[in-house]
N, C-alpha and C positions, 0 to 999 in steps of 0.2 A: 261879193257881199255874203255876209256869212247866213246862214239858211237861218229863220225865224225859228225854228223846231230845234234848235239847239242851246236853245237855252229854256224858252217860254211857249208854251202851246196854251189849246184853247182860252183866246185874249175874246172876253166879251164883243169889244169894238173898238176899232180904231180912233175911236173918236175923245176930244177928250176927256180926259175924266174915267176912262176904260178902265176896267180890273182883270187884273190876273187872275184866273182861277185855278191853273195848275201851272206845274214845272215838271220838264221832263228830269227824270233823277235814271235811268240807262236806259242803254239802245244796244238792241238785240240784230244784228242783223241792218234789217229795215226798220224794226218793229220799236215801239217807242213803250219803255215801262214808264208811267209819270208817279206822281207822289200821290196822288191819291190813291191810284192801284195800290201800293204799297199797303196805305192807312189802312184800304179797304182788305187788304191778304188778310196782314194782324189782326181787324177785327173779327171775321170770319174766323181764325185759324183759335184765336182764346174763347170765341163761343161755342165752337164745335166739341174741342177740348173742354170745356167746362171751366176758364179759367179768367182769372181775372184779365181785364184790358190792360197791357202795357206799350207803350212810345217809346222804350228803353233803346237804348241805339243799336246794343247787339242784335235786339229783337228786330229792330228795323233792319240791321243787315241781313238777320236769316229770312227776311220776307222778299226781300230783294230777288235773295239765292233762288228763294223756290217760285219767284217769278222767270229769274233766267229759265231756270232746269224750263218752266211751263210753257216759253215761247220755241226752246229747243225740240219740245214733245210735241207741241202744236206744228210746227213744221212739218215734222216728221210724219207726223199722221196725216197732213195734208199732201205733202208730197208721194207720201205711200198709199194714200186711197183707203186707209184703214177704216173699216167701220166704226160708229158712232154708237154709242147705246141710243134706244128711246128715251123720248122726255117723261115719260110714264114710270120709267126705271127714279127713279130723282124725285119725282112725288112720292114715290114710296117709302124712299130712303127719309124725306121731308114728314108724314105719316108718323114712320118710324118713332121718328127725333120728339114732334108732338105730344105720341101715347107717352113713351120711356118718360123722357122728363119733363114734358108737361102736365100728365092727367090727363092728356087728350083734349087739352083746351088752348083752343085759338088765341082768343085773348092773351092767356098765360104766354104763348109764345113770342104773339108779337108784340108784348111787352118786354120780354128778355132781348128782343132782335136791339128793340127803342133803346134798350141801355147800352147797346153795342156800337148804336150809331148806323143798323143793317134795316133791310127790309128783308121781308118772307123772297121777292124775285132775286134776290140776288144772293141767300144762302141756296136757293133751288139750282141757280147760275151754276154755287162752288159745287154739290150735291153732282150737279151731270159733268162735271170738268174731272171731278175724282174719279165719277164710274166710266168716263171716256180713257183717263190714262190707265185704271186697272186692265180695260178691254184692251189695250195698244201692248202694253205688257203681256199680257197672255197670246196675242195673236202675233205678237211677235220673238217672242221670246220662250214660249214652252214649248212648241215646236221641236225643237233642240234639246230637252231636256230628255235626258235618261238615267234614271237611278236605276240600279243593275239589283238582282235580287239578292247579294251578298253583302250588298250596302244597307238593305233593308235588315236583315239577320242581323248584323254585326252593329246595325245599332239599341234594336231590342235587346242583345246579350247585353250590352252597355249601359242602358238602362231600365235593367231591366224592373227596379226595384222601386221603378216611375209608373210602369204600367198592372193594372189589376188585373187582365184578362191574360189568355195565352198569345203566344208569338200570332196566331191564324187571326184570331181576335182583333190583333194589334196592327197589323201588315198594313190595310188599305191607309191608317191611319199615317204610321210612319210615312208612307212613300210619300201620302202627297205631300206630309210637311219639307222632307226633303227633296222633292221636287219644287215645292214653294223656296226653299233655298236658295235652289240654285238658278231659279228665275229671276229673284230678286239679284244676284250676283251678276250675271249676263248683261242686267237692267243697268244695275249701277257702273261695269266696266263703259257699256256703250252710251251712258249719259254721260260719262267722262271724259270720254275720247270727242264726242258729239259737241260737246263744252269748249275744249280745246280749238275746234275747227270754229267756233261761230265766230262772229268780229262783236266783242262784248265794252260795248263804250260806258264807262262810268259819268257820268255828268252830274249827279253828288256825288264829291269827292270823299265824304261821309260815310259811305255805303263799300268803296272799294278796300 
């Protein structure tokens, strides 16, 4: 018999008259992405951006994407024991979002969430899910990282005409961004490779 979770998940009740209220759209592994996660990435991801809500289908496939990459990362972090930021980190960031573009008013905000179709608990959800993968990226991946002090020179002589200060001035700046580089680099090879290994089932055929 073929497993219920492959087509249709959370079914009100068997009974009749029952409604569907989701469909599985991929499976990660074990793990089950459904269509509403989906709905819910895109609306989180155009209110964060500041951008209008769209259901456009590319838009639907890139939310997909960065739900795979996000069960690949969740693995990973769970099988590696990697620490978690605090939840206090994520209110802040939530704070943040409030002052910047609301005036600092609640209402104002969860009025903008209301339009998105979100609640304040679960932009705080995406808020610790981002500062959990920056932490996993760092802790796993700058480690490794070394920018030599000729790479730092030779990119101030290059542009040099970008910076106001002297090369001394300028040094701490350069390195970290060229070490933010090449983290981001390691990150994206070993998301790739990571990708490759998972068993990634499309079930909207829409989405692959």
């Amino acid at each position: 018999m073929r497993p219920l979770c492959a087509t249709l998940i959370l079914t009100a009740t068997l009974l009749p008259g029952a409604v569907v209220l989701d469909r599985v759209a991929v499976v990660v592994n074990q793990h089950v992405v459904k269509a509403s996660d989906i709905d819910r990435d895109l609306r989180l991801t155009d209110f964060l951006n500041n951008e209008r809500f769209s259901e456009a289908a590319a838009d639907r496939k890139k939310a997909a994407e960065r739900l795979i990459d996000q069960e690949v990362i969740r693995n990973e972090i769970s099988t590696g024991r990697y620490s978690r930021p605090p939840a206090q980190d994520a209110d802040t960031l939530l704070e943040q979002i409030r002052r910047d573009r609301f005036g600092n008013s609640e209402p104002r905000l969860k009025q903008a969430l209301a339009q998105y179709g979100l609640t304040e608990d679960q932009l705080r959800e995406q808020l610790l899910w981002q500062l959990t993968v920056l932490r996993f990226i760092n802790e796993r991946f700058r480690v490794a990282v070394l920018v030599a002090d000729e790479d730092v020179r030779n990119y101030y002589d290059q542009h040099r005409a970008s910076f106001k200060g002297s090369f001394e001035a300028s040094e701490k700046a350069i390195r970290t961004s060229l070490e933010g580089e090449q983290v981001n680099q390691q990150f994206e090879m070993w998301l790739q490779g990571a990708r490759q290994r998972a068993n990634i089932q499309y079930r909207d055929k829409t989405l692959s």
